[in-house]
Structure formats: C-alpha cells, structure tokens
C-alpha positions in Angstrom: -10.1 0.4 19.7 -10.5 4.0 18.8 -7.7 6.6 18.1 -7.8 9.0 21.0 -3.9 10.1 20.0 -3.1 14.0 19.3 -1.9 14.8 15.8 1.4 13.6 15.2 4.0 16.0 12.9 5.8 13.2 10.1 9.4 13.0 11.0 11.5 15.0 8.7 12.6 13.7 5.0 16.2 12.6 5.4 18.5 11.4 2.3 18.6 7.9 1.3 21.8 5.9 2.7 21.0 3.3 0.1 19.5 3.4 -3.7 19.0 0.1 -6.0 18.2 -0.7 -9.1 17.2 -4.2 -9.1 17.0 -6.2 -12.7 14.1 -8.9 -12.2 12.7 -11.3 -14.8 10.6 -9.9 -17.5 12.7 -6.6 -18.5 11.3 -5.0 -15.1 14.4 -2.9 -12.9 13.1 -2.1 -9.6 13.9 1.3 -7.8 14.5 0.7 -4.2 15.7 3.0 -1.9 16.5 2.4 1.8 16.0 5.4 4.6 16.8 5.7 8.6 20.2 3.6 9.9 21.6 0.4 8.3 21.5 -1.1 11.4 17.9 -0.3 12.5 15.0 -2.3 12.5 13.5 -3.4 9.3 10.4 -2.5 7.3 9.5 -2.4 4.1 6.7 0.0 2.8 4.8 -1.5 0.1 2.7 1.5 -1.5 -0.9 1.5 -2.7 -2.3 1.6 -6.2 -1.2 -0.6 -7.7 0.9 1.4 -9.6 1.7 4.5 -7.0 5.1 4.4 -6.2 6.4 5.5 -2.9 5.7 8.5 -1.6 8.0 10.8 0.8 5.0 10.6 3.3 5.2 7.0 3.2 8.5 6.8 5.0 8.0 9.8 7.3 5.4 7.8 9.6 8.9 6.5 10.8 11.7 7.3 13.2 14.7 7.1 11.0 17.0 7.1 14.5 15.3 3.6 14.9 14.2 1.9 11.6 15.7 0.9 8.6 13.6 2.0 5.9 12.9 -0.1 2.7 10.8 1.7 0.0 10.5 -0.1 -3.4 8.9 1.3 -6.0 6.4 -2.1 -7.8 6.7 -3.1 -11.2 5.7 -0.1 -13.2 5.3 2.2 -10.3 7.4 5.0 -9.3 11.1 5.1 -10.3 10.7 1.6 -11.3 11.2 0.7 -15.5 9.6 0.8 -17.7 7.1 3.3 -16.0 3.5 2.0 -16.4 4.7 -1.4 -18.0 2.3 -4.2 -17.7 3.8 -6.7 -19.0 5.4 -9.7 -16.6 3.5 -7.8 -14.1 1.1 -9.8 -11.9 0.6 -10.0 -7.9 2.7 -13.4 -8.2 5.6 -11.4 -9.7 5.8 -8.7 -6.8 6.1 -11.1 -4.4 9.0 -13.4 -5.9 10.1 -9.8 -6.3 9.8 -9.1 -2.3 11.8 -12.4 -1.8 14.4 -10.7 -4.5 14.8 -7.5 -2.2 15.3 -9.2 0.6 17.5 -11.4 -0.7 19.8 -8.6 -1.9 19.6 -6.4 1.0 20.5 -9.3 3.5 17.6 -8.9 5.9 16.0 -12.2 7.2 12.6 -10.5 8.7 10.7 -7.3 8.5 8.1 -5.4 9.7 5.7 -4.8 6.7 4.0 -1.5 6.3 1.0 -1.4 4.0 -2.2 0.7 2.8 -4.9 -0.3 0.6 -3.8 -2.0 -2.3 -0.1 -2.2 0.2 -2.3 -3.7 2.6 -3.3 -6.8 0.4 0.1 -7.2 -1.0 1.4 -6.9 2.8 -1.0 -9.9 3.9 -0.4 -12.2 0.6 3.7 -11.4 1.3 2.9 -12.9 4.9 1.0 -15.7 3.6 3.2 -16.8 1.0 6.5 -16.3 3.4 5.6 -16.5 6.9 9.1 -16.8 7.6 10.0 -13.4 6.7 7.7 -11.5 8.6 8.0 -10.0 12.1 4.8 -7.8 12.4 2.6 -6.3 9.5 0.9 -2.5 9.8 -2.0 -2.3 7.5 -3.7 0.9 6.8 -7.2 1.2 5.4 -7.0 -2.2 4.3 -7.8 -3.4 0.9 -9.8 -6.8 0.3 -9.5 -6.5 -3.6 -13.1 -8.6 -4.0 -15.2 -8.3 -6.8 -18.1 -5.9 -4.6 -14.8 -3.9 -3.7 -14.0 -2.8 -7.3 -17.4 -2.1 -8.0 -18.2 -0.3 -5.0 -15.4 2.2 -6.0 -15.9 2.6 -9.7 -20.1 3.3 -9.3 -21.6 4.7 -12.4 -18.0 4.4 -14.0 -16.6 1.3 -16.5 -13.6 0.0 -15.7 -13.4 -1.9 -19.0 -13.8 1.3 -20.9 -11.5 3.2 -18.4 -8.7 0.7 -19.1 -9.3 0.7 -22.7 -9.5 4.5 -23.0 -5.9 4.2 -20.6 -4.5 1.9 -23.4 -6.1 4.6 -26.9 -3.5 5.4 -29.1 -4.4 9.0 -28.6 -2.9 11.2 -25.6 -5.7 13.3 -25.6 -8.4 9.9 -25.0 -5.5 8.7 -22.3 -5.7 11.6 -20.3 -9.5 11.4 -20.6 -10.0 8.5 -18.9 -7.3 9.7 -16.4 -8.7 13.1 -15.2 -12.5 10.9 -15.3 -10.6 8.4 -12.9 -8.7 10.8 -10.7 -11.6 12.7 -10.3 -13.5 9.3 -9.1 -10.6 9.0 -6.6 -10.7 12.7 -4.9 -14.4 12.4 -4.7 -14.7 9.3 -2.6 -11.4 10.0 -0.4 -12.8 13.8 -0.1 -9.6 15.0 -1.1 -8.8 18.6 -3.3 -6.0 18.5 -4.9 -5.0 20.5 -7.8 -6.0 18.6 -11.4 -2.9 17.1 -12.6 -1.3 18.5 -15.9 1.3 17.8 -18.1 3.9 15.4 -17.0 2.0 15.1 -13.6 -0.8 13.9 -15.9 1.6 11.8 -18.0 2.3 9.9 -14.6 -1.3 9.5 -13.8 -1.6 7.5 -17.2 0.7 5.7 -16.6 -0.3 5.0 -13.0 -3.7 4.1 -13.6 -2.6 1.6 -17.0 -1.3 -0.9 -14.0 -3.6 -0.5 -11.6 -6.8 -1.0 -14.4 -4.8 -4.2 -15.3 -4.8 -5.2 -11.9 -8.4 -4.3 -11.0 -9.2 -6.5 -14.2 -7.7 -9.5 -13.3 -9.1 -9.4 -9.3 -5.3 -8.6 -8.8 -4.9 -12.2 -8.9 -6.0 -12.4 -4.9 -9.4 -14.4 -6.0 -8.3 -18.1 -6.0 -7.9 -18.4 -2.8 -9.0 -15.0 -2.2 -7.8 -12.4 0.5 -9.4 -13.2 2.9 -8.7 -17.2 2.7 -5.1 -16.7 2.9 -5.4 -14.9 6.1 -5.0 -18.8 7.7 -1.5 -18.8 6.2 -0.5 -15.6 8.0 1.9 -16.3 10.6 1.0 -15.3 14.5 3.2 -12.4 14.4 1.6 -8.9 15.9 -0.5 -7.7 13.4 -2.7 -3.7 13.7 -5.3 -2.4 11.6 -5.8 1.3 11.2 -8.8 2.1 9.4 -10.8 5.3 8.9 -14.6 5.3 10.2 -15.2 7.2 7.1 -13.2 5.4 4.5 -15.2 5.4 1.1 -12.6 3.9 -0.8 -11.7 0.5 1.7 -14.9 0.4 3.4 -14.9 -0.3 7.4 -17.1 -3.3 7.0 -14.1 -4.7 5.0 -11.3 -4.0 8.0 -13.5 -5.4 10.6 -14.2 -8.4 8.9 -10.5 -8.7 7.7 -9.6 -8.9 11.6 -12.1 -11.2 12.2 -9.6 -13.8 10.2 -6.6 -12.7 11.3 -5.2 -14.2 14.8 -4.5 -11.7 17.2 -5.1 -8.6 15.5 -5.9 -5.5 17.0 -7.7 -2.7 14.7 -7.5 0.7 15.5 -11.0 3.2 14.4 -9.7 6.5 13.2 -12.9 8.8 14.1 -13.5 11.3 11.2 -10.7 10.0 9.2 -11.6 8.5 5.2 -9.2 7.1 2.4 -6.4 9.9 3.0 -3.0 8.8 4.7 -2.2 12.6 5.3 -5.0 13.3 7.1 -3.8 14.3 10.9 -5.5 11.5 12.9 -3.9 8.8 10.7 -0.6 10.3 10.7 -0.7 10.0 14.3 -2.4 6.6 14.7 0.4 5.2 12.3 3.5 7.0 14.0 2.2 6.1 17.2 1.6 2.1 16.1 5.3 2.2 14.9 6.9 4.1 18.5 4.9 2.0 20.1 6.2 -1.1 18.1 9.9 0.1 18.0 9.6 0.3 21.8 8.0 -2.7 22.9 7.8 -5.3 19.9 4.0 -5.0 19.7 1.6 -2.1 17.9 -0.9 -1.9 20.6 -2.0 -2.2 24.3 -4.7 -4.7 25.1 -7.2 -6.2 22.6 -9.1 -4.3 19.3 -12.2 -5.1 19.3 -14.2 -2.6 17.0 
C-alpha cells in the first residue's frame, strides 16, 4: 500500500484537560498530560528516542473532538524527573510504568501510537499486555537489533559517545552531543538550527538515556522484537514507513509486518525519518480518521 493522500494540516494545539505527575519506583515522577475530551477514545502516544519526550506534533496527528489524548513523557524524558536520569530506567520499567498510567487514569484499552524507538515500546506494550490494547499505529518502526544501532551510528562509537555524554566536563558533554545530533539530521535529512545553551543542555541529557538504552540492545534482544511479535494480540494493527527512511530502514518495516497478523503497512513515497514531513502527517491523520470512523486504519490488505 502506498500513500496516495494529499498533505494533511496537524489539527491545532489545544490545552491539556488533564496534567499528572506520577511517582513510580526508583525516585522516577512521570509527566503525563492528557489532550482532546475525557470521554473520547483512548490512545496513548509513546515518543521516540529513548529519551525524547513528547512533542506538540505528536498529539496534533489527532482530532481532539474525537480522541482522548495520553502523552507521557518516559523515564528521563521530557517533563519527566529527574531529566536524563538513568538510573531504574530499563525497557521493563516503562512498561510496568504503562500498566501504572493506565491504572491511574481508569482506561481499560487503548489505541497505541508509536514511532521508532515508540514503535518498539508500542509492540513490547502489546506483547506484554494484550489485554490492554485495541489497535497499535507504528510509524517508521524501530527493530532495535544489533545491525540497527550500527547501521545508524557508521563511522561513529557509541561507547565513546556515551562516555563522552557521561565526562565530568560540559564542554566534552556537549561534544559528543552536537557530534551525535549532527549524525541524526544527516541521515533523517533534516536542517534544523544547532542547538545551544539550554536547548543543548536538553540534548545531553536526551542522548545520556537513549546511549544507555542503545548499549544494553534496549533490553528487546532476549526474545527480541521481532519474536514477541507472536504475543501481539489480533487487534488492527498499520505501519507507516517512509521509502526513504535512513534512520529505520524499510527492509526493517516490511519484515516487521511479515510477523505481525493482519497488519497492513502503508509506503510513504519520498518521505525519510521525519514525522513532520507532509506526506507522513497526512498518512498518520488519515490512519487515525479513518480508525476513529470505522474501528480499523486501512481499506483492504498492505502488501508492500
């Protein structure tokens, strides 16, 4: 299945109707902020990185008139505290901390919205708790194997970038950030403006959890990824992956829908690693109208 949709404008940023701070085990809080009406249907965005946070754009793919909207920020991510902790902070721990926020906000089953590194978490949510998941959305889909990681990083260390990340010195922290960053705009062929102070502070911090996830296989390697795929429940379940994606290669998505039952995946022409690019904002409204209309993402079957 290829995108043939027009560019599709985000829906406009509207106020939270709920913020949370969420104590969990290991000195973590977790900021978590709901969006849309109480009474809509529920997702929960789980942002990439690890160690992102979520972003404005990340709940505009949705129609707050029909959704309810649940963004929380991971362990060490975002609003979350302490801000680039690594400590107690582990792929296990997110998702005893998924069952935690759903738990607190009431809400048997969601829809879970993911891309890249929100796309594995998404999938190891759905394997772990079957119950608790109506549909998942994965965009440019992450399958955190060894041949991943090294694809991305190239010429790069990670070993030395996470060691640099972790230097007494500011100056050898923000380094190894602006060396990483850089690494990231080249292979998602994005230009934005070299992060300074604070902004730079953030990417530290940022980067700090997702090198200690990247170091550890982000605990998906026994089983991996791709095994737990047999645990994920027959729920609708749409890929959206760019042809051009350098980060999550394409080879990845079509093989990760080769494992999943059911699930249709949707070829962005022209579209790489970017979830602002035009094509993908319209793929991923469009997957969520056509979900919110008619309880599934897609017409037909998605072959590649």
């Amino acid at each position: 299945m290829t995108s043939s949709a027009t560019p599709a404008a985000l829906f406009p940023d509207t106020p939270a109707f709920a913020s949370h701070a969420l104590p969990v085990p290991g000195g973590h809080v977790l900021s978590v902020q709901e969006y849309g009406r109480p009474d809509g249907l529920a997702a929960v965005v789980l942002h990439g990185g690890p160690g992102s946070g979520c972003s404005p754009l990340l709940r505009r793919v949705f129609d707050p008139a029909h959704w309810r909207i649940v963004c929380p920020d991971q362990r060490g991510a975002g609003a979350s505290l302490p801000r680039g902790g690594t400590a107690h902070n582990r792929t296990g721990d997110l998702l005893d901390d998924l069952a935690r926020i759903r738990e607190r906000l009431g809400i048997e089953r969601w829809v879970v919205v993911g891309g890249s590194w929100g796309a594995a978490l998404a999938l190891a949510h759905a394997a772990a708790e079957p119950r608790a998941v109506a549909a998942l959305l994965l965009r440019a889909s992450f399958l955190a194997r060894p041949q991943d990681v090294a694809a991305f990083f190239g010429p790069l260390s990670l070993a030395q970038l996470a060691a640099e990340l972790d230097a007494p010195e500011p100056a050898a922290r923000e380094r190894a950030a602006l060396v990483w960053w850089r690494r990231e705009q080249e292979l998602a062929g994005t230009h934005a403006t070299e992060p300074q102070g604070e902004a730079l502070a953030a990417q530290v911090d940022r980067l700090r959890v997702q090198a200690h996830y990247l170091r550890h296989g982000c605990w998906l390697q026994s089983p991996t990824l791709l095994e737990r795929c047999e645990a994920v429940p027959g729920v609708p379940v749409h890929l959206i992956h760019g042809r051009d994606d350098r980060v999550c290669t394409p080879e990845g998505a079509a093989l990760l829908q080769s494992r999943l039952r059911g699930a249709t995946l949707q070829w962005v022409d022209g579209a790489g690693h970017d979830a602002a690019d035009a094509a993908m904002v319209a793929a991923t409204v469009g997957a969520l109208a056509h979900y919110a209309s008619d309880g599934r993402f897609a017409d037909g079957g998605g072959q590649p």
